[in-house]
N, C-alpha and C positions, 0 to 999 in steps of 0.2 A: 226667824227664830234660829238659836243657834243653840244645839244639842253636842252631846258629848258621850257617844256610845260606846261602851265595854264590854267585855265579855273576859269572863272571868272562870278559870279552872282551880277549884279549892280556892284558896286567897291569891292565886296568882293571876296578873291581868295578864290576859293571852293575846290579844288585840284590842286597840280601840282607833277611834276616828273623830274628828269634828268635823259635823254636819254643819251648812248654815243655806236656810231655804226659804222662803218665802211663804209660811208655812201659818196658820194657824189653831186653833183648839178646836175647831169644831171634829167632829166625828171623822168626815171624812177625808181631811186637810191629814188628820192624826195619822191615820192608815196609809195615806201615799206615802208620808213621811216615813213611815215604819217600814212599807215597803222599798223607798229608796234605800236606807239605811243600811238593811237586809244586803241587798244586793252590791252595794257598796262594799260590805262587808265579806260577802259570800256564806251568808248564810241562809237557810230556810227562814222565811216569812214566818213569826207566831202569832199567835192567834191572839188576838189581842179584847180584852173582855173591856164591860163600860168600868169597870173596877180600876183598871191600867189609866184609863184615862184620866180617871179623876183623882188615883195618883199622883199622876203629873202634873195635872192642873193645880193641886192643894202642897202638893211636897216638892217640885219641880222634880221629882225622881220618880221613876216606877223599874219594876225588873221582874224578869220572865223569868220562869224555871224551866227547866227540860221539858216539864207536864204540859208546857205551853205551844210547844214546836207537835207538828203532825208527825215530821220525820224524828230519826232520833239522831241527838248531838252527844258531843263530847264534848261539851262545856260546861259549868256548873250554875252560869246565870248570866243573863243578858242584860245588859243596866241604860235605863238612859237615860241623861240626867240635861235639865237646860241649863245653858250656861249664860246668868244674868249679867248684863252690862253696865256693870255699876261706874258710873261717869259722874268724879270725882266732883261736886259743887266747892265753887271756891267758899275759906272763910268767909263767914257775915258776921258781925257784931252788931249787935242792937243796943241802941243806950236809950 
């Protein structure tokens, strides 16, 4: 899977990164991912509710607020979004 995580202070993107892991949607696949990314990034781990996930799962996006992190940041939101690989099918013509 290949994510594409921001973080964003008011509307300006302050850092981001693509992520690409081996990853899937289950629960706990989601959480390592989250915590690589985290750390990757250097930030605190958020806590991540079944809500977040199914976000992702349904919108290919989900994002954290500050309410979401144990410690406190100085960002205004943590975004992450997957980034699908759309692989262009050639022309077909049917007659």
């Amino acid at each position: 899977m290949k994510v594409w995580a921001k973080i964003t202070k008011g509307d300006k993107l302050v850092k981001d990164l693509i992520f690409e892991g081996d990853y899937t949607l289950k629960p706990a696949d989601y959480q390592s991912m989250l915590q690589e990314i985290a750390y990757r990034l250097d930030i605190a781990t958020p806590i991540s509710l079944e809500s977040h996930l199914k976000h992702f799962e349904k919108f290919n996006r989900t994002k954290y607020l500050p309410r979401d992190f144990v410690e406190e940041v100085d960002f205004t939101s943590f975004i992450l979004e997957r980034v699908l690989d759309e692989k262009k099918k050639p022309n077909q013509f049917y007659i």
